[in-house]
C-alpha positions in Angstrom: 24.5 8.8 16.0 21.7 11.3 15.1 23.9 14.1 16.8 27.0 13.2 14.8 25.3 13.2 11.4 23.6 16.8 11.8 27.1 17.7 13.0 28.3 16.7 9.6 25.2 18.3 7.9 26.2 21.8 9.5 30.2 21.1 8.7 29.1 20.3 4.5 27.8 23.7 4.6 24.1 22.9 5.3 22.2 24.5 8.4 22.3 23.6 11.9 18.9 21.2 11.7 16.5 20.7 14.5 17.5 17.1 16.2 13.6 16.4 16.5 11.2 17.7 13.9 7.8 17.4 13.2 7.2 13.9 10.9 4.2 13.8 8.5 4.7 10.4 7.0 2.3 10.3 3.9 1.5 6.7 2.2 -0.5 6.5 -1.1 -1.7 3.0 -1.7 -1.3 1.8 -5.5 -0.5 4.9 -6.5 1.0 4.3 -10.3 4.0 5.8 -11.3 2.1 7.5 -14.8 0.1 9.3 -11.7 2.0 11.6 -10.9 2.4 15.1 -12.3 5.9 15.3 -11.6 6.6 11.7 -14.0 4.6 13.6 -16.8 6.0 16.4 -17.3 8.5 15.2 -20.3 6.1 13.6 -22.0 7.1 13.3 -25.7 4.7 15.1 -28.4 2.8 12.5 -29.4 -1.1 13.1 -29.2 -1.3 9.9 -26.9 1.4 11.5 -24.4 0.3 15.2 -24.6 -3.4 13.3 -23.3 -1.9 11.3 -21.1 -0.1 14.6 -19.5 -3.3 16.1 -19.7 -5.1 13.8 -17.6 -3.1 14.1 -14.4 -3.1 16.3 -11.9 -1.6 16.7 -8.6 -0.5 20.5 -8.3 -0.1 20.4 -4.8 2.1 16.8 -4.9 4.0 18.6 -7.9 4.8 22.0 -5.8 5.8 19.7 -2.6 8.2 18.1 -4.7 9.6 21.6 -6.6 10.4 22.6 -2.9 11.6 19.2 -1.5 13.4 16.2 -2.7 12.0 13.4 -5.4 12.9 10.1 -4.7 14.1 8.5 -8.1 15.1 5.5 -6.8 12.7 4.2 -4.4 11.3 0.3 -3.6 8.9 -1.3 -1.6 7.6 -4.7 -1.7 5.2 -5.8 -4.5 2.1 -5.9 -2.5 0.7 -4.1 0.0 0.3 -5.5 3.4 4.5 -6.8 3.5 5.3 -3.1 2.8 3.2 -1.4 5.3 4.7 -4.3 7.9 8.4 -3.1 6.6 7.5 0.5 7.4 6.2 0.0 10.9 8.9 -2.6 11.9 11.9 -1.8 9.7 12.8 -4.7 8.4 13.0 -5.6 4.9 9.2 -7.3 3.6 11.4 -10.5 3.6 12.2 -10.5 6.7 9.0 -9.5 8.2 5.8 -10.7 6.9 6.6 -11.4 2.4 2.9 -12.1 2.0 -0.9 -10.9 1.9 -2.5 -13.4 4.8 -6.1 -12.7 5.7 -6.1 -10.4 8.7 -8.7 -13.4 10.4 -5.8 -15.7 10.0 -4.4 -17.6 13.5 -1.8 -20.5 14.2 -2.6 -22.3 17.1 1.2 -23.2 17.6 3.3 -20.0 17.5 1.7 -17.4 19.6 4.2 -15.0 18.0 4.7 -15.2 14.7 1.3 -17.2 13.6 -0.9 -14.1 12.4 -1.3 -12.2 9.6 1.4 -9.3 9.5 4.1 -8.2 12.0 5.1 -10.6 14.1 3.7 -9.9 17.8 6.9 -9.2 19.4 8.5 -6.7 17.0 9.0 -3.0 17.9 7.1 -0.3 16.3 8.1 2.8 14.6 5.5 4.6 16.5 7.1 3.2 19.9 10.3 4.6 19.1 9.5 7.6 18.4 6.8 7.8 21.5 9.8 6.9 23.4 11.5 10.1 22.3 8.9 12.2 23.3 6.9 12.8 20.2 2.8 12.3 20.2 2.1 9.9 17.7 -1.0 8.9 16.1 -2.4 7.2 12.5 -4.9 8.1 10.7 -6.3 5.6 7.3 -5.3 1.7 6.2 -3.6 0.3 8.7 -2.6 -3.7 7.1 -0.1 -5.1 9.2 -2.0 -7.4 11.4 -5.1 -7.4 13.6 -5.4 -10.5 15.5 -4.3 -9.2 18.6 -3.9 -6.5 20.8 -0.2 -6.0 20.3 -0.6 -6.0 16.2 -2.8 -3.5 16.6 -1.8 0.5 15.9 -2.3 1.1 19.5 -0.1 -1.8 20.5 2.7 -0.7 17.9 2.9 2.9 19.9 0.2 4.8 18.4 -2.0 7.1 20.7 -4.6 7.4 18.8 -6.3 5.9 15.2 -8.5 6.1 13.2 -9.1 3.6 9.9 -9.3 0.4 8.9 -7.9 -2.9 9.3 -7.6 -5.0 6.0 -6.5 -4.6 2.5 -9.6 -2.3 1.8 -12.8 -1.9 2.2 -16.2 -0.3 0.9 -15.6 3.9 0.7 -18.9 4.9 1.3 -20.3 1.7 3.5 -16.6 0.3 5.5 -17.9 -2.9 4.7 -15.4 -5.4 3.6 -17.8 -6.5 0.3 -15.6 -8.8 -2.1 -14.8 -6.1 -4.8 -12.9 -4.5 -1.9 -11.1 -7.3 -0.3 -10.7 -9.5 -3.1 -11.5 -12.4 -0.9 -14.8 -14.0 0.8 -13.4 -14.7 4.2 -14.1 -16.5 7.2 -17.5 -14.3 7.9 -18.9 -14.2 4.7 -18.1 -10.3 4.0 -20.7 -9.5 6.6 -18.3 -7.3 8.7 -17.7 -3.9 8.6 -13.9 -2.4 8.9 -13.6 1.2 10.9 -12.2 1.6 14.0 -10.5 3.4 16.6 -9.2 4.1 19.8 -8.1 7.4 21.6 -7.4 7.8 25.6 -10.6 7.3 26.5 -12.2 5.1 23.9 -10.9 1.4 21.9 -13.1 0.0 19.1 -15.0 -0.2 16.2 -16.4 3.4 15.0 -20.2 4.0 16.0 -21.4 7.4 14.1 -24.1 6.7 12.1 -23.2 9.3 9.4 -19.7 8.1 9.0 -21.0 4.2 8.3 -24.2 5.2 5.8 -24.0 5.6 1.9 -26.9 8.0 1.9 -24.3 10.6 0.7 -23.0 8.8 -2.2 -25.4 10.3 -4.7 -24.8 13.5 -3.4 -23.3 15.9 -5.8 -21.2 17.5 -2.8 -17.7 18.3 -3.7 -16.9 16.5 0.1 -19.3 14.7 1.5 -19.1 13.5 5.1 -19.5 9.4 4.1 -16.8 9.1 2.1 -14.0 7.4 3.7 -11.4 9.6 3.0 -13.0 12.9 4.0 -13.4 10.9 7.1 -10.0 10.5 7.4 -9.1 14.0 6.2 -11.0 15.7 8.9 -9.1 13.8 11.6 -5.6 14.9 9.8 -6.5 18.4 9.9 -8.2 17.9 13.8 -4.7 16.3 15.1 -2.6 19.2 13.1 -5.0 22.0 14.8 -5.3 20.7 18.3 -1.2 19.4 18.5 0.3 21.3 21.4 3.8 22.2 19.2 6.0 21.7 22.5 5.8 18.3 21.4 7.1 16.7 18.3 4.5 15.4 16.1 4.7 11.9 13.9 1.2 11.8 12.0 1.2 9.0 9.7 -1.5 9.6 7.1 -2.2 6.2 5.4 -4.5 6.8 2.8 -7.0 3.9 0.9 -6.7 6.3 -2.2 -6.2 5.1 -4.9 -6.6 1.4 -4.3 -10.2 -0.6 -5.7 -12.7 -0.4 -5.0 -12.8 2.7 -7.4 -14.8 5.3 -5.5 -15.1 9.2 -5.8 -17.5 11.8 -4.7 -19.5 12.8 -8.4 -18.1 16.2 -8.0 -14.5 15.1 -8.5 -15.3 13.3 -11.8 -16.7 16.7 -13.1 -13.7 18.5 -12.0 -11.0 16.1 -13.7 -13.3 16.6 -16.5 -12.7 20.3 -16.6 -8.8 20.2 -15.9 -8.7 17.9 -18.8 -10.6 19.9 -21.3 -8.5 23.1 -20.2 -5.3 21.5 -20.3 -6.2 21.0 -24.0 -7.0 17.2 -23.9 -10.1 15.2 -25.0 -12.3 13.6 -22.6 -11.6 9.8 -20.6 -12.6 7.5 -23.1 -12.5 5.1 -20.5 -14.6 4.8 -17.1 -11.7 3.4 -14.5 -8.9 5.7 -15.7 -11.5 8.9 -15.2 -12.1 7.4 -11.8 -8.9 6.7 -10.9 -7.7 10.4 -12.0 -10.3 11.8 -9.9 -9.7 9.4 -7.1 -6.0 11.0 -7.6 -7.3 14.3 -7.9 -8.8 13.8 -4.5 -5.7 12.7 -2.8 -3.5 15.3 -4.1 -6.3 17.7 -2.7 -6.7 16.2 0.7 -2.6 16.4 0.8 -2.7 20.4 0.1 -5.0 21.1 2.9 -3.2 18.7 5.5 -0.1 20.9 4.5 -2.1 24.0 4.7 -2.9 23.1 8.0 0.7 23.1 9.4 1.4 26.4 7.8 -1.3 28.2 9.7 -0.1 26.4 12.8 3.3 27.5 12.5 4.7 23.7 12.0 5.7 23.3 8.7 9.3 25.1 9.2 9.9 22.5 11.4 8.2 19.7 8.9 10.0 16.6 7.5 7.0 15.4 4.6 8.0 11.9 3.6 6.0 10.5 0.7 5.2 6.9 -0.7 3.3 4.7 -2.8 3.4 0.5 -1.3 3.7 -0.6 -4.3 3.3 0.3 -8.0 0.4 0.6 -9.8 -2.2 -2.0 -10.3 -2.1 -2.6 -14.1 -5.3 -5.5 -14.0 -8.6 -4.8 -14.5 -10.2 -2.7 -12.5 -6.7 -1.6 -11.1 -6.5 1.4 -13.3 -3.2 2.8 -12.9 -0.5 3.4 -15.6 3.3 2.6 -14.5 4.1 4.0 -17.6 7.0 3.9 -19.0 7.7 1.2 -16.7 7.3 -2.2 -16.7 5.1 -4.0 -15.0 2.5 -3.7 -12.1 1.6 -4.5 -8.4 2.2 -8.0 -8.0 5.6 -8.4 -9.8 9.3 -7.4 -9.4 9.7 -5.3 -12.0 10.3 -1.7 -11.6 6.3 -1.0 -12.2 5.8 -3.1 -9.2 8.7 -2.1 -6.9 10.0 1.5 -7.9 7.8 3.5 -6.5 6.7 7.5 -6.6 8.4 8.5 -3.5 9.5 12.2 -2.5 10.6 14.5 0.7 9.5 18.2 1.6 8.6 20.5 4.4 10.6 23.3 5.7 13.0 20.5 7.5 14.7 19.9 4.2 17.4 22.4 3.7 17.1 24.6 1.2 20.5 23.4 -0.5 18.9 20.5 -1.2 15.2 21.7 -2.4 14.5 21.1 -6.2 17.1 18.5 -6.2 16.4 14.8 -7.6 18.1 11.9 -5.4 18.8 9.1 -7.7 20.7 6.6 -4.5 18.7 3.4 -3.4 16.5 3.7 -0.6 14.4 0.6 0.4 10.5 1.9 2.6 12.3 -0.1 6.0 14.9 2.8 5.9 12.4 5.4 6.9 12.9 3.2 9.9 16.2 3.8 10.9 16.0 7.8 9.6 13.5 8.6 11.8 14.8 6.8 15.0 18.0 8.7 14.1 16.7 11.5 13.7 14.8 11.1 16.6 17.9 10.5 18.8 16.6 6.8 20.0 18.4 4.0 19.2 17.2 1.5 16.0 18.0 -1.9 17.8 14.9 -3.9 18.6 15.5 -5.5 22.6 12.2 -6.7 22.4 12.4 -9.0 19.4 15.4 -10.1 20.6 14.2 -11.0 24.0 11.6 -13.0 21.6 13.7 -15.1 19.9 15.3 -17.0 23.3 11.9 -18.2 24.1 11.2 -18.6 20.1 14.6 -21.0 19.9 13.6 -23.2 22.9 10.1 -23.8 20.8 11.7 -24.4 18.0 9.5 -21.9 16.3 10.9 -19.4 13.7 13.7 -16.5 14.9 12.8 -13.0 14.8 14.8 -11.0 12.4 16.5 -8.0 13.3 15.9 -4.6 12.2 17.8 -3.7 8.9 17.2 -0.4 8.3 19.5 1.8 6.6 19.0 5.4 7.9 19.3 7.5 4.8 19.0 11.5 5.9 22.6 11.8 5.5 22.5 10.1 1.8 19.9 12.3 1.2 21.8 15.7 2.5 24.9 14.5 1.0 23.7 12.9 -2.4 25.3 9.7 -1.6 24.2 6.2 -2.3 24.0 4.4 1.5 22.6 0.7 -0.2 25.5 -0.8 -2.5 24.8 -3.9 -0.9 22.6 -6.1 -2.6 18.9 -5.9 -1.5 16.6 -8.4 -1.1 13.4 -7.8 -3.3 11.6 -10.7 -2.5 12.3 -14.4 -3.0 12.3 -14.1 -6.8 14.5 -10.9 -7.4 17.3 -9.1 -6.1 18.8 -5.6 -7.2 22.4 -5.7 -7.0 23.2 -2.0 -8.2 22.9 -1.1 -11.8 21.7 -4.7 -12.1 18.5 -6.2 -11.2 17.6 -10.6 -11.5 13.7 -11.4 -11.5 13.3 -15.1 -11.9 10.4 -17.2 -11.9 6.6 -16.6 -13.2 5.8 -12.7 -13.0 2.4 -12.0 -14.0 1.3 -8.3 -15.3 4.6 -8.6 -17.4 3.6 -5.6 -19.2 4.6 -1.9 -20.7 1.3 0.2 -20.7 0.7 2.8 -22.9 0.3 7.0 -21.8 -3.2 6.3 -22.0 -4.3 3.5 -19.8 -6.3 1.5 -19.6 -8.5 2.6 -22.5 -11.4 1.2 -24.9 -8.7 -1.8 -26.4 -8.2 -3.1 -22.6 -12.2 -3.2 -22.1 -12.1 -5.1 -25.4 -9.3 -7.3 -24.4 -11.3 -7.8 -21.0 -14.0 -8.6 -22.8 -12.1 -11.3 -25.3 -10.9 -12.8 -22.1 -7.6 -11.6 -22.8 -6.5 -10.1 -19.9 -5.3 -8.4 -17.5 -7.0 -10.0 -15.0 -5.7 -9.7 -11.7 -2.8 -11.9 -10.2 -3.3 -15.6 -9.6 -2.8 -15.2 -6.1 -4.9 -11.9 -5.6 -8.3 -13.4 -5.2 -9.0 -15.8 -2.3 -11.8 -17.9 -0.8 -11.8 -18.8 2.7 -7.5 -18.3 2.2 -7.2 -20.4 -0.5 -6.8 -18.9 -3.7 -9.2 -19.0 -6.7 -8.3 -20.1 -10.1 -9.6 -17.2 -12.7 -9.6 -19.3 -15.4 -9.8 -23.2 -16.3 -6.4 -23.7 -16.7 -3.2 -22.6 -15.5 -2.1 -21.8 -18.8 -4.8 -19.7 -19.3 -4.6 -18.4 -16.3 -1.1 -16.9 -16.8 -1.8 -16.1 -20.6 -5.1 -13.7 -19.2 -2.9 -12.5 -16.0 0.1 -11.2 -19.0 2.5 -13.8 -17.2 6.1 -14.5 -18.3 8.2 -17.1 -16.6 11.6 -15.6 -16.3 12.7 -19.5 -15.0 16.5 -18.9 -13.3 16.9 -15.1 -14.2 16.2 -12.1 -16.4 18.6 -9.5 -15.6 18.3 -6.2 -16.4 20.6 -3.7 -16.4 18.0 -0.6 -14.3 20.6 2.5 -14.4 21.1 2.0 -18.4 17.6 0.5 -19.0 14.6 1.8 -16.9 11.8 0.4 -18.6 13.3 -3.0 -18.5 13.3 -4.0 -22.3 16.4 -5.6 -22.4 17.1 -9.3 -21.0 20.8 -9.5 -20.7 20.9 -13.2 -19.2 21.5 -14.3 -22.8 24.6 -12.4 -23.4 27.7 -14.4 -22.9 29.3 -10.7 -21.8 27.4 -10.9 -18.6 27.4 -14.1 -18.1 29.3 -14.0 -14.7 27.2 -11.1 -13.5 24.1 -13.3 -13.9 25.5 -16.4 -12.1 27.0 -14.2 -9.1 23.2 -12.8 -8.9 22.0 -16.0 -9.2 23.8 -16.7 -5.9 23.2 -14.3 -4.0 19.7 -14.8 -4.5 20.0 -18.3 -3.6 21.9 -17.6 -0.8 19.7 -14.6 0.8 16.5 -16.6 0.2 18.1 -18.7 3.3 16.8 -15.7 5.3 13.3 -15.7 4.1 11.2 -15.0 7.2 7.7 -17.2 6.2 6.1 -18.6 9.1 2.7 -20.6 9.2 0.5 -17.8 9.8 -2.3 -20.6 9.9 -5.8 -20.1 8.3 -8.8 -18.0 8.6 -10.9 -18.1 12.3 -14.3 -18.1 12.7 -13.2 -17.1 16.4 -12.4 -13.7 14.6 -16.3 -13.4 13.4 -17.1 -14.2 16.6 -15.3 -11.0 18.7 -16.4 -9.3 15.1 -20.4 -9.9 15.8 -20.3 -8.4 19.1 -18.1 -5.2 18.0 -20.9 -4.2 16.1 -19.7 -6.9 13.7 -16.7 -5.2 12.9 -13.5 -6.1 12.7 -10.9 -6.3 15.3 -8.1 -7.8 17.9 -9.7 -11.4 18.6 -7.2 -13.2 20.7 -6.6 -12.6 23.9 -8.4 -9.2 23.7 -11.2 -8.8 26.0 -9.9 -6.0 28.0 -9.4 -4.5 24.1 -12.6 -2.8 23.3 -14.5 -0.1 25.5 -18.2 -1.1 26.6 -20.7 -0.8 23.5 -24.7 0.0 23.9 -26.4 -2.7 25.0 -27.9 -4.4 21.7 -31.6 -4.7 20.9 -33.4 -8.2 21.9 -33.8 -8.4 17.5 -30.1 -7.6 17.3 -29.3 -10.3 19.4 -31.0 -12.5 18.3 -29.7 -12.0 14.2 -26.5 -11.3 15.4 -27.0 -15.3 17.2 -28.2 -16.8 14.3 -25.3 -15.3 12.2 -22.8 -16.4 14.3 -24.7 -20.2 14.4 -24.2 -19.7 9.8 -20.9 -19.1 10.6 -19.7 -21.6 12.5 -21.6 -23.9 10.3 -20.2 -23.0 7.5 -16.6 -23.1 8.7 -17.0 -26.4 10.0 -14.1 -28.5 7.5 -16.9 -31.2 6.6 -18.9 -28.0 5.3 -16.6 -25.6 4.0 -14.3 -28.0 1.5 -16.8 -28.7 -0.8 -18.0 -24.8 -0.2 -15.0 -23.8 -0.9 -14.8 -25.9 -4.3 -18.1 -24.6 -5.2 -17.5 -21.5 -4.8 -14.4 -21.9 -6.8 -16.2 -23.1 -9.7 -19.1 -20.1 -9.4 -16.2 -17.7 -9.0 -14.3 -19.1 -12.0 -17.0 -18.4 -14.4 -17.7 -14.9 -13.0 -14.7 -13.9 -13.6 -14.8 -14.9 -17.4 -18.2 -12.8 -17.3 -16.9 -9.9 -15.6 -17.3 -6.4 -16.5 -14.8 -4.9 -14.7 -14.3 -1.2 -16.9 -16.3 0.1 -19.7 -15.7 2.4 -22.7 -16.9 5.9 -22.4 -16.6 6.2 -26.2 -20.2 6.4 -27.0 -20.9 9.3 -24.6 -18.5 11.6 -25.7 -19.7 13.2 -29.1 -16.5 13.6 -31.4 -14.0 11.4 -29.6 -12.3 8.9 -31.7 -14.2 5.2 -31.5 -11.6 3.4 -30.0 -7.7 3.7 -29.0 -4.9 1.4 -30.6 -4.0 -1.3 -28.3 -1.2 0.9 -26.1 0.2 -2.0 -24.1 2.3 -4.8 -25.3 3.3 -8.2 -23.2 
């Protein structure tokens, strides 16, 4: 198949491609689509747009895109964890792991399928490619299951790693603190969350420099603590040491830009001087500086990675893919700005599913270079592209094998990989999805025409400046945008940010689209028109209405089960860090032999633990915390207005979003 589609490539005029290039698959986590250059650069003339086109900057993320391919029309899931599962097993989110389950999570009763992300017996990217001869290895968030051996990187075909487990974590300490995670687990938040393994070595990450904070006051432009120049150093290690008579596949997964909101000083000062010398006035808001810095940063670390395969002679032979999981976070402390989109992280609109998403390196034909591709690609087609590219088949035998035993069990079937290899569409500027796709169990984009039913929260346009001194206020008047219902957990369960549910979804910016909105996305891109009232489309809504029904049938939602102790356990002895808990003794490489002290804190944390996890103990925990929690979050002061430190900036903003 891969053969026959550069055959065609060559025949349409293009040049005879390499059948295996280099991969350097790049994901952004909550990267907004107001964040990028690229989505800035027709602003309109209004002061608040020339600012907002002021305040980003990603030169080197612009100049890959002038010389590659932007993805107009890209989607991922909503959240985070489903789309990094749909990328690593090519299946749609639905079909693979549709929520965000604590990485600690276990069911007893299906040893496949009963964990937090991909299901144990699904096929890796990384393991078909491995299988094709290319050296494969991840560096950054990983977020697609831990609990075992075989959902680790290593057992989806990785060689090497190097990052993190969960949804996030601390970027100076790798501790997995609540204003990282979002959640108090099973262990309390005492664990740390940075690991790796390599041919000799499997396990949590010892160096002392990488794991202290002493270097976040330092006014270093890079200093060696911070996560990401952590993880930047091992890019740039793999690119100089690869030996190029083997393909590479580097999949650089970075934590930037997701909370906690993090930055090396030095990068605050510098988006402060691009700002002022691209003519705007200064942040007047403290999580929209960081976040452009944290940008800033990313874009930054991106150039040097690509700098790297130019002075190693790989980036002729380069295929750059570029994505975001999700849209941007719109809540408080979020940050981002979808704008003019609609919507956020957490919902189905476009701001939460359309994602900045591009192609370059010197494996893109120059025909094509410049060139916007406006056809549908889902994240589980990079998938079946790659594989194809590759020359190794797509199918997944061992999932397959799976299910036989999974059907005598009576335990839920394994879906197969959907994938939609998309090189060719790209090449050819041709739409490969007209078939409806699956967004998640609430929407469904059936091409111009997208139906999002049920409650949405973050149902909101932001403004080009955002968020800004009116969202601290409206923070502050417990107005919102306070993070989605279901984004803040304790002990799994989820915590109610408010008293009531209606004030829950009035602070969260939730509508309740009840059987359908439907938008027409082609004619309307910012999604301000609900058509399910007009008797014209009246037939289109209904047939969506259907299909919906119909493909939700296929939702793949097995008990994943509930949060371990047994995981704190494995954790405490790792150098309380997280890792593979079941089944994984032969896992980790021997550790130094721990202190008589350690021990003995490490004994009396695991005794709290277990104490505290014990049901009798931890339901009315739980509901306490609840109640403590519930309050804090009215209290909260997530962002605050810069205003008063900048002599000669305006006071305060207009309001710039509207629900």
């Amino acid at each position: 198949m891969a053969s026959l589609a550069l055959a065609l490539i060559s025949t349409l005029g293009f040049p005879a491609l390499a059948a295996k290039p280099h991969v350097l698959f790049i994901l952004a986590d909550d990267y907004g689509w107001g964040n990028m250059g690229v989505h800035r650069r027709d602003a309109g003339a209004s002061p608040e747009e020339q600012q907002g086109r002021a305040e980003v900057h990603t030169p080197n993320i612009d100049a890959l895109i002038d010389n590659g391919v932007l993805l107009d029309r890209h989607y991922t899931y909503k959240i985070c964890s489903p789309t990094r599962s749909s990328i690593q097993s090519g299946r749609l989110a639905v079909h693979v792991n549709p929520i965000n389950s604590a990485v600690t999570s276990q069911n007893y009763e299906d040893p496949v399928s009963g964990y937090a992300g991909i299901p144990r017996n699904m096929t890796g990217i990384a393991e078909k490619l491995r299988d094709a001869g290319y050296k494969t290895h991840l560096v950054g968030k990983w977020d697609a299951g831990m609990a075992t051996p075989e959902h680790s990187p290593k057992g989806r075909g990785y060689d090497t790693w190097y990052g993190y487990y969960q949804h996030a974590n601390d970027y100076w300490r790798k501790s997995t603190v609540f204003f990282a995670t979002g959640e108090v687990d099973a262990c309390l938040n005492r664990m740390k969350d940075l690991s790796m393994h390599n041919a000799t070595y499997s396990g949590p990450v010892r160096d002392a420099v990488s794991l202290s904070a002493g270097c976040q006051e330092d006014e270093e432009s890079d200093p060696g603590c911070y996560e990401e120049h952590l993880f930047k150093e091992r890019v740039l290690q793999i690119i100089q040491e690869h030996d190029v008579k083997s393909p590479l596949f580097l999949f650089y997964s970075f934590h930037l830009i997701h909370t906690p909101l993090q930055v090396p000083k030095a990068w605050l000062h510098k988006i402060d001087a691009l700002v002022k010398a691209a003519g705007g006035k200064p942040f007047d808001d403290d999580n929209r500086r960081l976040y452009a810095a944290m940008t800033l940063y990313m874009d930054s670390a991106i150039g040097e990675a690509v700098d790297a395969l130019k002075k190693k002679g790989m980036y002729d032979d380069t295929l750059i893919i570029f994505t975001s999981d999700n849209g941007g976070p719109i809540y408080e402390p979020g940050a981002a700005s979808n704008h003019p989109l609609r919507g956020s992280k957490y919902n189905d609109w476009e701001g939460g599913v359309r994602t900045n998403a591009w192609i370059s390196g010197g494996f893109v034909p120059e025909a094509r270079r410049g060139k916007k591709f406006e056809g549908i690609i889902n994240v589980a087609d990079w998938y079946g592209t790659l594989t194809e590219l590759a020359g190794v088949e797509m199918k997944d035998h061992k999932s397959e094998a799976a299910n036989g035993w999974l059907k005598e069990k009576g335990l839920p079937l394994l879906h197969p990989v959907d994938s939609v290899p998309q090189w060719e569409n790209i090449i050819n500027d041709k739409n490969g999805r007209a078939d409806p796709m699956h967004l998640s169990s609430k929407a469904v984009l059936m091409w111009p025409y997208k139906l999002v039913t049920g409650k949405q929260p973050l149902s909101a346009w932001v403004g080009p400046n955002y968020p800004n001194c009116s969202t601290v206020k409206s923070i502050d008047e417990h107005n919102g945008p306070l993070p989605a219902p279901d984004d803040v957990k304790i002990f799994g369960e989820p915590m109610p940010l408010a008293n009531t549910s209606a004030e829950v979804d009035r602070q969260t910016w939730t509508i309740d689209c009840g059987e359908g909105c439907l938008v027409n996305v082609r004619d309307d891109p910012t999604e301000h028109t609900n058509l399910a009232s007009d008797p014209k489309y009246t037939s289109i809504l209904l047939k969506m209405q259907e299909t919906l029904k119909e493909l939700n049938k296929d939702l793949f939602n097995p008990d994943r089960g509930i949060d371990r102790v047994e995981a704190c356990d494995v954790a405490i002895e790792q150098d309380r860090t997280f890792g593979p808990f079941v089944a994984a003794d032969h896992f980790y490489s021997p550790g130094p032999e721990k202190s008589y002290s350690l021990q003995v804190e490490d004994a009396i944390l695991r005794a709290t633990l277990h104490t505290l996890n014990n049901e009798k103990v931890k339901k009315p925990l739980v509901e306490t915390l609840k109640k403590v929690g519930t309050k804090a979050f009215q209290k909260l002061k997530s962002d605050k207005c810069l205003v008063p430190l900048h002599e000669g900036s305006e006071s305060e903003e207009p309001d710039l979003f509207t629900v």
